[in-house]
Phi, psi and omega in degrees: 000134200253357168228168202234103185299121169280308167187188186215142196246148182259157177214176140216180203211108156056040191097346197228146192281169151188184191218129175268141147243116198265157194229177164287351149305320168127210170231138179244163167298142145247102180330130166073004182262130194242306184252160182283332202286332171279335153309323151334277144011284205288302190281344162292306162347300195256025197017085180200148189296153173295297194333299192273346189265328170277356160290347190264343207239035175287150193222217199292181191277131167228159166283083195283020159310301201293329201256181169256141156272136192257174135342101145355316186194152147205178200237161192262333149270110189282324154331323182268022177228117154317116179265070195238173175202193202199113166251144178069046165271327202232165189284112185095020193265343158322292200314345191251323178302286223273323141303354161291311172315286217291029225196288185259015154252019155050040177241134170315320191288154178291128162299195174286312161315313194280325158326290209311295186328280190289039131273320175328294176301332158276343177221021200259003178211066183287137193276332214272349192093349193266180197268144164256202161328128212273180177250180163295127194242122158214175206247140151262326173142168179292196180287353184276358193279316175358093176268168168286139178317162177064332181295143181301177168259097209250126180249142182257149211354320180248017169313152168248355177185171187195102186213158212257153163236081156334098217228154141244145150252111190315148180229132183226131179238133165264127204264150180337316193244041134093013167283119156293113153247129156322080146327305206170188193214112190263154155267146212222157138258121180301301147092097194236151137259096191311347200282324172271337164290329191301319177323306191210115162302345173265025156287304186349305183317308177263009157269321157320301179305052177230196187283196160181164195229138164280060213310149201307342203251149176250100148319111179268218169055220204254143156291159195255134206303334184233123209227090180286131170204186190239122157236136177213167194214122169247128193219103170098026164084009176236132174275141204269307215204122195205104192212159194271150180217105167275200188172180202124214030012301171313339190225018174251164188246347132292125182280162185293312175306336169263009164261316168298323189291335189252015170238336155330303229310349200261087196334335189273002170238071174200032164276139183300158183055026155296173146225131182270139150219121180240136168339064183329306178119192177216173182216007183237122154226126174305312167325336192278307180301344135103019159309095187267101217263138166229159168310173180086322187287147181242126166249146174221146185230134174212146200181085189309154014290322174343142169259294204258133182285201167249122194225138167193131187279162197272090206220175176251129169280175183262134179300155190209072197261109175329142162230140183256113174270185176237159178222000000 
């Protein structure tokens, strides 16, 4: 391979998909390619790295100004891809969850966040090899919650709130004999309501059930243990709100490996040809900042080696209250 692939980007062009690989070169086509996910496939199939298998199929130079951009990975069946996450993953990452609680149960005692956070912080990166402590898990929803760079972020009707987390997310396809492999790595807003977790922490679950957005690029190799980056919220084309956020290993209270592990351990997310995305967590929220987001805001989350950000404007869906029958 005569360049060293960073990553890969999905597009379409005049209707038609395709998959990009970008280098310090810049970015080429990869013959023949329509999804990041059959290159996956493909480069499992022949054992071998994404890397190396889109290094063999590189074709012309392209603008990725001129196409639309996707989603980084999708599934052609959205049932089959998973939406999941992980909170009080990262170091300070306590601190804005446990004023929420303890602000609204108005109790002196360590909550429950801050108990899981210091069990993290003691066991979430065990040296011995062995699995550590599990973390906090939670479901977000299948592949239709996915937005596309630039598609709003649409919170819905009876939301209390519609606010951004700034994230990496692990990208995984479980291979035929139900082994999860690590594709690659998205920069992600996670898109929570805090308004309603704050209410009852066992809420969390249904603060959880919204979309969330992916930035154009699947970071391939190793995540880089230390990882700086920016989230802002721009309203009218001014930034509102702007603070720095990491991630990384360095700065987590979890190893990646004891997150994949306690989120593998469960057989029913090891069906062969699923895809997984799963959620790291955070420690930066404008919410914490006493921030209130409306439609028309735009969050951007940006953070290197990632080139390209995440950008999505903020919106309300119309209501839409279920009536359930019998039949």
């Amino acid at each position: 391979m005569s360049e060293t692939i960073n990553s890969l980007v999905q597009f379409e062009e005049g209707g038609a998909r395709g998959v990009a690989a970008l280098s310090a070169g810049g970015a080429r086509r990869v013959i023949g390619a329509t999804t990041t996910l059959a290159l996956a496939e493909a480069a499992l199939a022949a054992d071998e790295s994404l890397a190396d298998h889109v290094g063999a199929r590189l074709g012309d130079t392209i603008d990725l100004g001129g196409v639309r951009l996707l989603s980084p990975i999708d599934h052609a069946d959205d049932a089959h891809c998973v939406v999941t996450g992980t909170g009080l993953t990262h170091l300070g990452s306590a601190e804005g969850r446990d004023k929420m609680h303890r602000a609204a149960a108005e109790n002196p005692q360590p909550t429950d966040s801050m108990k899981m956070f210091l069990m993290g912080v003691d066991g979430g990166k065990p040296s011995d090899g062995q699995p550590g402590v599990q973390p906090e898990w939670f479901y977000k929803g299948d592949g239709a919650i996915l937005v596309a760079p630039g598609e709003p972020l649409t919170m819905p009707a009876f939301a209390l709130d519609g606010g951004e987390e700034p994230e990496i997310a692990g990208i995984y396809l479980i291979a035929a004999d139900g082994t999860p492999v690590r594709i690659g790595y998205a920069l992600g807003n996670e898109f929570s309501d805090h308004v309603t977790e704050r209410g009852n922490y066992l809420w969390l679950a249904h603060s959880k059930l919204r979309p969330a957005a992916l930035g154009p690029e699947l970071l391939l190799g190793e995540l880089p243990q230390d990882i700086r980056g920016t989230s802002r919220i721009l309203r009218d084309g001014e930034t509102l709100w702007e603070k720095p956020f990491v991630s990384g290993e360095a700065n987590m209270s979890h190893s990646l490996a004891n997150l994949e592990h306690h989120h593998f351990k469960y057989a029913g997310f090891r069906r062969p040809g699923d895809l997984h995305v799963h959620f790291f967590g955070t420690a930066t929220l404008s919410f914490s900042d006493g921030i209130q987001t409306q439609p028309g805001d735009v969050f951007e989350v940006s953070a290197a080696p990632f080139t390209l950000p995440v950008r999505n404007p903020l919106a309300v869906a119309a209501a839409d209250v279920p009536v359930v029958k019998t039949i």
